[in-house]
C-alpha positions in Angstrom: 53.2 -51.0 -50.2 50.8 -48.1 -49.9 48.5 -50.0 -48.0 51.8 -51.0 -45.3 52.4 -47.2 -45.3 49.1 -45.7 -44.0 48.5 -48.5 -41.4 51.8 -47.7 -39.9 51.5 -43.7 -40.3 47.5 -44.2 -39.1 48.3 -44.3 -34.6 50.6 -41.4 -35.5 47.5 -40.0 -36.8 45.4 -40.8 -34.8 47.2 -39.7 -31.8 48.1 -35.8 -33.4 44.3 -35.3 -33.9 44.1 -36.0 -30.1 46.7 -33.6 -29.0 46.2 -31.1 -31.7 44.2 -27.7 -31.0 40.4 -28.0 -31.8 39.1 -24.8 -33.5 35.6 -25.5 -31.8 36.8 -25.3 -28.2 39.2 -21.9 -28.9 36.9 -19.4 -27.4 34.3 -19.9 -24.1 30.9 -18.3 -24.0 28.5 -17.2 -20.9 25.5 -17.2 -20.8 23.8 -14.7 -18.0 20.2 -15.7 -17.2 18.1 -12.4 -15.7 14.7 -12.5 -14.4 12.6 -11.2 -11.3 9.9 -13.0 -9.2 7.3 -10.4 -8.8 3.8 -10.4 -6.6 0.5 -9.1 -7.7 0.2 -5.5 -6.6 -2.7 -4.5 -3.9 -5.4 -3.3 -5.3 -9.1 -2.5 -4.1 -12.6 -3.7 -5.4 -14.2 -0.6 -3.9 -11.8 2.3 -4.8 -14.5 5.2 -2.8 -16.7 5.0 0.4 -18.3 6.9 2.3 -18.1 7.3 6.3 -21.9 8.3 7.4 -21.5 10.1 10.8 -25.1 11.3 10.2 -26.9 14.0 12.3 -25.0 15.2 15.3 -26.7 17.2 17.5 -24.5 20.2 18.8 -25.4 19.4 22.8 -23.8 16.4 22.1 -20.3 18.5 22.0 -19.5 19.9 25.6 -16.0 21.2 24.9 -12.7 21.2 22.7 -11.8 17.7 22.3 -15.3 16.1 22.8 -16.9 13.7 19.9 -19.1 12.3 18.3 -20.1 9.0 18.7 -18.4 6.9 16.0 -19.8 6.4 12.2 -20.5 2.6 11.4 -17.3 0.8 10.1 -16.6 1.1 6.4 -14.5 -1.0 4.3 -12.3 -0.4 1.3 -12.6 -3.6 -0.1 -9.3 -5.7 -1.1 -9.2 -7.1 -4.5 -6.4 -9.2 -3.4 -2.6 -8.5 -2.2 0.9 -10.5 -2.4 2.3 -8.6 0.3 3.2 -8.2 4.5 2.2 -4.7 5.1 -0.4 -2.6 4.1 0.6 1.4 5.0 -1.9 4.0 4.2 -1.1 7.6 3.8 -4.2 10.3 4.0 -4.4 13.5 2.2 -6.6 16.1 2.5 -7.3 20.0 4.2 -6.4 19.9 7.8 -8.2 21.4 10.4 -6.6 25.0 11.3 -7.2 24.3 15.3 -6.3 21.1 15.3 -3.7 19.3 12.5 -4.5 15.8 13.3 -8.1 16.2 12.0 -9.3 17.1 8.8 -11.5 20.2 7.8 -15.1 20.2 8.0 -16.4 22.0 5.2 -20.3 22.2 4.1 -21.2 24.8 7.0 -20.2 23.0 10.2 -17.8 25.3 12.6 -16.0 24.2 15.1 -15.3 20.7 14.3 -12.7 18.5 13.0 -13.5 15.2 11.3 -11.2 12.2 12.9 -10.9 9.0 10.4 -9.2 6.1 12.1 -8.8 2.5 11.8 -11.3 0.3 12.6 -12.0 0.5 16.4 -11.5 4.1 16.4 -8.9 5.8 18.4 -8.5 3.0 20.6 -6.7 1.4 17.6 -3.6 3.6 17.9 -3.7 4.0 13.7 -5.8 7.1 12.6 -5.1 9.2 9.9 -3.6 12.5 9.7 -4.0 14.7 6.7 -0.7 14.8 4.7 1.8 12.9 7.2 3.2 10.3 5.4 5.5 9.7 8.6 2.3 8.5 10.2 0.6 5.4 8.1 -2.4 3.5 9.2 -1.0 0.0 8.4 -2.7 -3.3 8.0 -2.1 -6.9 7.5 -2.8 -7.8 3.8 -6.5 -8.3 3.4 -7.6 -11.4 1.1 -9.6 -11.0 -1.7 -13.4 -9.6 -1.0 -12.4 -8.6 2.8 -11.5 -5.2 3.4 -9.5 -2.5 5.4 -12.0 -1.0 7.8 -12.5 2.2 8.9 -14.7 4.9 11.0 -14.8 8.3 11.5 -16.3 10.7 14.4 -17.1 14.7 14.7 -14.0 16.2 16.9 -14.8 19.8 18.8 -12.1 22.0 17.9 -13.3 25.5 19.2 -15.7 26.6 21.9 -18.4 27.5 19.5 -19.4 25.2 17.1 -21.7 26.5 14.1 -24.4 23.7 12.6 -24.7 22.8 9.1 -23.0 20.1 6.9 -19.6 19.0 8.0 -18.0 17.0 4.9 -14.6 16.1 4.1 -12.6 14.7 1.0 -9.5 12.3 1.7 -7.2 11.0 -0.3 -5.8 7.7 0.3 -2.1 6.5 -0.7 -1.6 2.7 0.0 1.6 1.6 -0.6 2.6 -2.5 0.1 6.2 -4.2 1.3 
């Protein structure tokens, strides 16, 4: 009789188990996923050059606004860059006669040093000491190529005094 009594009482069981409220499935849970894709930053191989304008001699200026012929191309060597754009900002002391060039200093009068992208003024990009409206931009450069540039003497006053005519920039290069 026992036996009669659970197989008849076992669909009935069977079927509230179904239809009754699972304790595992009471409460839902999320799961947020968070992550960012990054890019290797730019950075350079050669991280200071030098522009050689070498010896200038003053006949070579015959007013305010004549140059000197342009210093050989230098690069600043790319160690690589995940990027589109290259901008480069230039800091440094501006001439007083002329704010587009930098300072001279070592001696030389009269003179402003012009820094530009490579193929000099013609290029449309040179720098200008601390205008960071006014980059010098580039397409990313592979690894072991570079971002080239040249620089020139600039006459800035009638007179122009000899001597050493240095300057110190500071470059800022910033990637999108």
């Amino acid at each position: 009789m026992q036996r009669s009594t659970i197989k008849a009482l076992f669909p009935s069981l069977l079927i509230a188990a179904c239809i009754a409220p699972n304790a595992v499935w009471a409460e839902n849970a999320t799961i947020h996923v968070t992550g960012t894709i990054t890019g290797s930053t730019c950075s350079l191989q050669t991280s200071s050059i030098t522009l050689p304008i070498g010896n200038v001699d003053k006949s070579t200026f015959t007013g305010i606004g004549s140059t000197s012929p342009w210093s050989p191309n230098v690069q600043l060597v790319s160690a690589g860059c995940d990027a589109s754009l290259v901008s480069m900002t230039f800091s440094g002391t501006a001439d007083a006669n002329d704010s587009s060039l930098f300072k001279a200093t070592g001696g030389a009068e009269g003179v402003g040093i012009e820094v530009c992208k490579s193929g000099g003024s013609a290029s449309g990009e040179c720098a200008v000491p601390n205008d960071t409206s006014r980059p010098v931009t580039f397409t990313p450069a592979p690894a072991g190529q570079g971002y080239s540039f040249a620089a020139r003497y600039v006459q800035t006053t009638d007179a122009i005094t000899t001597g050493p005519g240095n300057a110190t920039i500071t470059v800022l290069i910033t990637y999108t």
